[in-house]
C-alpha positions in Angstrom: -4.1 6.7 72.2 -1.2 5.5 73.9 -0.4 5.0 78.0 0.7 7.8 79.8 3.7 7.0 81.8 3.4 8.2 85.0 6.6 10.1 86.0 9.2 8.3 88.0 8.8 9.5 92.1 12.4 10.7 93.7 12.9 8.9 96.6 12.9 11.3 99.5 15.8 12.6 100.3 17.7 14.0 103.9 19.7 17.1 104.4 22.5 16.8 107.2 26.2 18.4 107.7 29.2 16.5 107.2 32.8 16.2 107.4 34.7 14.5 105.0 37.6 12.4 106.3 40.7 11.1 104.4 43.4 7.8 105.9 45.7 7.2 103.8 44.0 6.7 100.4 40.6 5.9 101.8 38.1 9.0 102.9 34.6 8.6 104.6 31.8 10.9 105.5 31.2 11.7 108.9 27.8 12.7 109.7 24.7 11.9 111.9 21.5 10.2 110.8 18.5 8.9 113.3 17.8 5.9 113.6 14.8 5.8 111.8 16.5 6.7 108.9 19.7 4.1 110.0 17.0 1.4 109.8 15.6 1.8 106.2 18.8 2.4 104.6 21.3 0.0 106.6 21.6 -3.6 105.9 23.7 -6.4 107.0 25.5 -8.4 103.9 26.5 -11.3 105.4 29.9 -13.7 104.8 29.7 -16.8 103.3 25.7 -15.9 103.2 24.9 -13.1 100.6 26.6 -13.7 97.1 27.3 -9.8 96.5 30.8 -7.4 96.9 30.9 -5.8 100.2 29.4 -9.0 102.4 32.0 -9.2 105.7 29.1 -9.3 108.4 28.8 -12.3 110.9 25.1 -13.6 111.2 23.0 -11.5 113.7 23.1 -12.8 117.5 19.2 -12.2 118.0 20.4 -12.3 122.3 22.6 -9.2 121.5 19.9 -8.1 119.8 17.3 -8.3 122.6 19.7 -6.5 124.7 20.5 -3.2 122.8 17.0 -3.0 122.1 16.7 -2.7 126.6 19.4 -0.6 126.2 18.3 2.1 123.7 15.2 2.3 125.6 16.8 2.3 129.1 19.7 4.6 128.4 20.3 5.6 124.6 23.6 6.3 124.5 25.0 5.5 121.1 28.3 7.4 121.0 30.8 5.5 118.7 29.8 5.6 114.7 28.0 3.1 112.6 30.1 2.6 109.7 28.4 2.0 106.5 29.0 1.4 102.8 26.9 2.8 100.6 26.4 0.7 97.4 22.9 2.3 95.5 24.3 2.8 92.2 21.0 4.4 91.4 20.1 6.9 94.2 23.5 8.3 94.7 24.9 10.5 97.7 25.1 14.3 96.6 27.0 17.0 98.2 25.5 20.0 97.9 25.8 23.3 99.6 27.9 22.4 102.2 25.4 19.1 103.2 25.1 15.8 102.4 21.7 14.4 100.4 21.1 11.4 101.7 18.3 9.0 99.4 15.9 7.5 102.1 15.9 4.1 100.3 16.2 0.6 101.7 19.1 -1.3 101.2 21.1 1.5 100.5 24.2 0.9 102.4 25.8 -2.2 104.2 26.7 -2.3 107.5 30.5 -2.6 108.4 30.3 -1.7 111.8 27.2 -2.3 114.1 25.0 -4.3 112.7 23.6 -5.2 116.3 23.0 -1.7 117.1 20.9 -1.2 114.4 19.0 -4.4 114.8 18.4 -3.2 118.8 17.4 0.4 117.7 15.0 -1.1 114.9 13.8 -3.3 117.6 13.7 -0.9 120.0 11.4 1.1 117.9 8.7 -1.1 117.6 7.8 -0.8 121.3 9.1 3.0 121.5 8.1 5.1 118.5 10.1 8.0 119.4 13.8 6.6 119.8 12.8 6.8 115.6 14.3 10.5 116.2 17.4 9.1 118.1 20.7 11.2 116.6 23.7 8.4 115.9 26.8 9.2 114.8 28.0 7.5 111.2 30.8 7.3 108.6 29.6 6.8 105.6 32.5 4.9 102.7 30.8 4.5 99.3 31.0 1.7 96.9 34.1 -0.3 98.7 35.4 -3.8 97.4 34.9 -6.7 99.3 39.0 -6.4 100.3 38.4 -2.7 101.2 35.0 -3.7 103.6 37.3 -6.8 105.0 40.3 -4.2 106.0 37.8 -1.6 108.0 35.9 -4.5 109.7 39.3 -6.2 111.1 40.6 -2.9 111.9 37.7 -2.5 113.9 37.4 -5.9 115.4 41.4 -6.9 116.1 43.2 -4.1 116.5 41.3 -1.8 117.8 40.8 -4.1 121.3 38.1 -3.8 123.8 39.0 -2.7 127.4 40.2 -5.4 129.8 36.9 -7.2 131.5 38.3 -6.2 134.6 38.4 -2.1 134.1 34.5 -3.6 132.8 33.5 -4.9 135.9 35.5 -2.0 138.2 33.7 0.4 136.6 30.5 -1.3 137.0 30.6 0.1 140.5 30.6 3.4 140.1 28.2 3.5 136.4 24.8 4.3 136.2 22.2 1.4 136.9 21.0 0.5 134.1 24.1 -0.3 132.6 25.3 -2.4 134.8 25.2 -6.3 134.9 23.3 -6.6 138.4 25.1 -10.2 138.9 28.9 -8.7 138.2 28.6 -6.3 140.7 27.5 -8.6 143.3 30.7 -10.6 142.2 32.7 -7.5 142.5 31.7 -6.3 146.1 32.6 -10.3 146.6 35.7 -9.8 145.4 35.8 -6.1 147.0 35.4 -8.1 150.5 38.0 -11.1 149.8 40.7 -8.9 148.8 40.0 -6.5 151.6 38.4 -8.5 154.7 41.1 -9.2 157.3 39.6 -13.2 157.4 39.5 -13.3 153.7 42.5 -15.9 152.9 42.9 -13.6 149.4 43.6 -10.4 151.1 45.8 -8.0 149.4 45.7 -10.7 146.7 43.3 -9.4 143.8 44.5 -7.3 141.2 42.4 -4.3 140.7 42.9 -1.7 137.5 45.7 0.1 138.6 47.3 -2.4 140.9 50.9 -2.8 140.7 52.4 -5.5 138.2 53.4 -9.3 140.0 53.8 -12.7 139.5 50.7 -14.5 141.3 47.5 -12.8 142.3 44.2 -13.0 140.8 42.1 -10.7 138.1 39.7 -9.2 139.4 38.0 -10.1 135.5 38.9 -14.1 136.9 36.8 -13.5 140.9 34.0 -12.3 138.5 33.5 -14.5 136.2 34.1 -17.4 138.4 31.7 -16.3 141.1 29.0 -14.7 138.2 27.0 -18.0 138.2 27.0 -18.2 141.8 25.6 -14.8 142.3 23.3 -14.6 139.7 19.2 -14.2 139.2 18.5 -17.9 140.0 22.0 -18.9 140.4 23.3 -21.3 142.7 22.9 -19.0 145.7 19.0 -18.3 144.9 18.4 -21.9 144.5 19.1 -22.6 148.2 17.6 -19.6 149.2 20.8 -17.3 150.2 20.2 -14.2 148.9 22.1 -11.4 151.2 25.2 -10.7 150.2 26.8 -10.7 153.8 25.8 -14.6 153.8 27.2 -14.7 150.1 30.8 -13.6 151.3 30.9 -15.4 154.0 30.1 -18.7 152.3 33.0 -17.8 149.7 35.3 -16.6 152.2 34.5 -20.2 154.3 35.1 -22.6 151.9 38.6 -20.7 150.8 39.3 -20.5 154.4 38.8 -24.4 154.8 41.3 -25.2 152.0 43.9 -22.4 153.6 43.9 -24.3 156.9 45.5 -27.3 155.1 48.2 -25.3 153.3 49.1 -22.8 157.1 52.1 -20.6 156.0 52.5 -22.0 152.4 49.1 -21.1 151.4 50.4 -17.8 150.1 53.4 -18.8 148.4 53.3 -18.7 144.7 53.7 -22.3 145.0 49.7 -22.7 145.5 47.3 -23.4 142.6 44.9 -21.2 144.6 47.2 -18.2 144.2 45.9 -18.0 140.6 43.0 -18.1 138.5 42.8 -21.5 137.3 42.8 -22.3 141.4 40.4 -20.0 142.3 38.1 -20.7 138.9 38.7 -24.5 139.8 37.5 -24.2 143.3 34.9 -21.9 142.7 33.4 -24.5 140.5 33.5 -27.2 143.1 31.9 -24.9 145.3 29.3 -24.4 143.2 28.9 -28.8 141.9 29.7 -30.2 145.2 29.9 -28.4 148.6 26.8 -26.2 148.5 24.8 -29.0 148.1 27.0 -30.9 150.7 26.1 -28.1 153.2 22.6 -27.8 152.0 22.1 -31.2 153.6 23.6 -30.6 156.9 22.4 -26.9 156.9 25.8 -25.6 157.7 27.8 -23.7 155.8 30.2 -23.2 158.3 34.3 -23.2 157.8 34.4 -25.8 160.1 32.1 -28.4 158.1 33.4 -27.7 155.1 37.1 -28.2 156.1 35.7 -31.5 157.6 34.8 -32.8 154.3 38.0 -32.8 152.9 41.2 -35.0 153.8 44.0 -33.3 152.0 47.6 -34.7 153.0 50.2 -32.7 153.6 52.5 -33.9 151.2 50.1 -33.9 148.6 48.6 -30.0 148.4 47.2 -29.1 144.8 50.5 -27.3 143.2 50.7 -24.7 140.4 52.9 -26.8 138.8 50.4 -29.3 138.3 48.5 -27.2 135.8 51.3 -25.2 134.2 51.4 -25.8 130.3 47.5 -26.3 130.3 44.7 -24.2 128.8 42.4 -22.5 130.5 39.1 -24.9 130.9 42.1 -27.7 131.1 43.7 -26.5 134.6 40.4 -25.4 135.8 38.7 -28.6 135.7 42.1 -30.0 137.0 41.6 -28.1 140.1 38.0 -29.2 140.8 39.0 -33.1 139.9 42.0 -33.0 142.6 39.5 -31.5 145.1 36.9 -34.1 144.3 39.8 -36.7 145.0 40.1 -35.6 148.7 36.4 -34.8 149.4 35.7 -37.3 151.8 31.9 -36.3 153.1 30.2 -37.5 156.4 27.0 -38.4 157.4 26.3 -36.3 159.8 23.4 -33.4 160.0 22.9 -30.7 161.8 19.0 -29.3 162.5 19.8 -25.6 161.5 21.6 -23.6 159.1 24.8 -22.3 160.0 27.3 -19.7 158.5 
């Protein structure tokens, strides 16, 4: 008597509403899946990696990762769509009745777009069971060519630019808290306080979204990032025990206010290097590799002792033109060198911190 074959099992299948979309002569499904379902079916095929059609993925940043995975379980908010490719020959996408049927397979359908997302979700998951029911918007292409996968992802990734990091960090202020990045907003009401402080020697100088167009001036994006590292969770600040930010800005604002005094009237004209961000990214640095630690010694982070540690001639002020032409990690470190040049330190301690 021969075997019985035992029949072959249908893979379980979804029901969900679609709309089908059509640019130029490509069309994709629109629909929304949860992200249990994202993470069985989705996969990354990855460039240069996996040896089949379709593979335009970068290799997964397992930091990114880490940090969607907080986010999904923090926030959730996954509005823009996970664009996929379905490739299962076998256990095909049916449209039926005004729905999509959707095989729950694995390894179903590449990822174009978001591979990280679905990494933090599936991440996410382990810890938190229920974000398994978390709704996410998708568009769905089926069976697309290598070329075809290639033109979506650039689209995507070049000309569909993200928003300038300094609307990012603006907006920081006013966004929810768990979204924000706890050491950029410090920057920000920094560089809040040094645009808008009456002894700040940047007033009126930063350029906020929205703020008129001019030659000169700093991005607010530039104050950020430059002071970041200062400001952060066992930053240079910590590490000497300064946490408030009152003493924060004031520090900033001193050591800015020491390298005015040398410049008087010219220190706004767009002649000065510390008009713009390769200045105030070069000086921040030295601030951060030289002077804190100067004044940590003499606990004084006065104006006064830090404009006493420098001997800058007047016929010799660190110019714009100096760095003109050069790249961005170029003029900084330019800066910081000419400062080192003219940091003459003294000896000299004082028993208690000052500010």
């Amino acid at each position: 008597m021969g075997k019985i074959s035992k029949p072959i099992k249908k893979p379980e299948t979804i029901k969900t509403p679609f709309v089908e979309v059509s640019q130029g002569q490509t069309s994709f499904l629109l629909t929304k899946l949860t992200a249990g379902v994202l993470a069985t079916i989705a996969y990354a095929s990855i460039r240069g990696q996996d040896n089949e059609e379709g593979a335009v993925q970068r290799i997964l940043n397992t930091r990114r990762i880490s940090s969607i995975a907080d986010f999904a379980n923090a926030v959730g908010h996954f509005p823009n769509s996970i664009v996929l490719n379905w490739v299962n020959v076998k256990s095909k996408i049916v449209v039926k009745s005004g729905n999509l049927e959707i095989p729950i397979q694995p390894r179903s359908a590449q990822l174009i777009d978001g591979q990280h997302r679905v990494e933090g979700l599936r991440s996410a998951m382990e810890t938190n069971p229920s974000l398994a029911e978390l709704e996410v918007p998708v568009a769905i292409y089926q069976n697309l060519s290598t070329a075809e996968c290639a033109n979506i992802f650039l689209s995507i990734n070049t000309e569909q630019k993200p928003v300038p990091r300094s609307l990012v960090y603006d907006l920081y202020g006013i966004a929810d808290v768990e979204l924000v990045d706890a050491a950029a907003v410090r920057a920000r009401d920094i560089a809040i306080a040094l645009n808008e402080d009456e002894d700040s020697p940047y007033v009126g100088t930063i350029k906020f979204p929205g703020s008129p167009r001019s030659r000169g001036g700093i991005a607010l994006s530039t104050v950020v990032t430059a002071l970041k590292s200062l400001v952060d969770s066992k930053g240079d600040f910590e590490q000497r025990n300064i946490f408030d930010l009152e003493t924060q800005k004031k520090i900033v604002k001193n050591f800015f206010s020491a390298l005015s005094q040398f410049y008087g009237e010219r220190w706004y004209e767009p002649s000065n290097a510390f008009m713009y961000a390769a200045g105030f990214s070069g000086g921040t640095d030295f601030l951060k590799t030289k002077m804190l630690a100067y004044c940590q010694d003499r606990k004084s982070f006065t104006q006064k002792t830090m404009r006493d540690a420098f001997d800058i001639p007047a016929n010799d002020l660190i110019l714009q033109e100096e760095v003109k032409g050069k790249g961005g990690k170029e003029s900084t470190l330019a800066i910081q060198e000419r400062l080192t040049s003219f940091f003459k330190p003294n000896s000299s301690k004082v028993a208690d911190y000052e500010v």
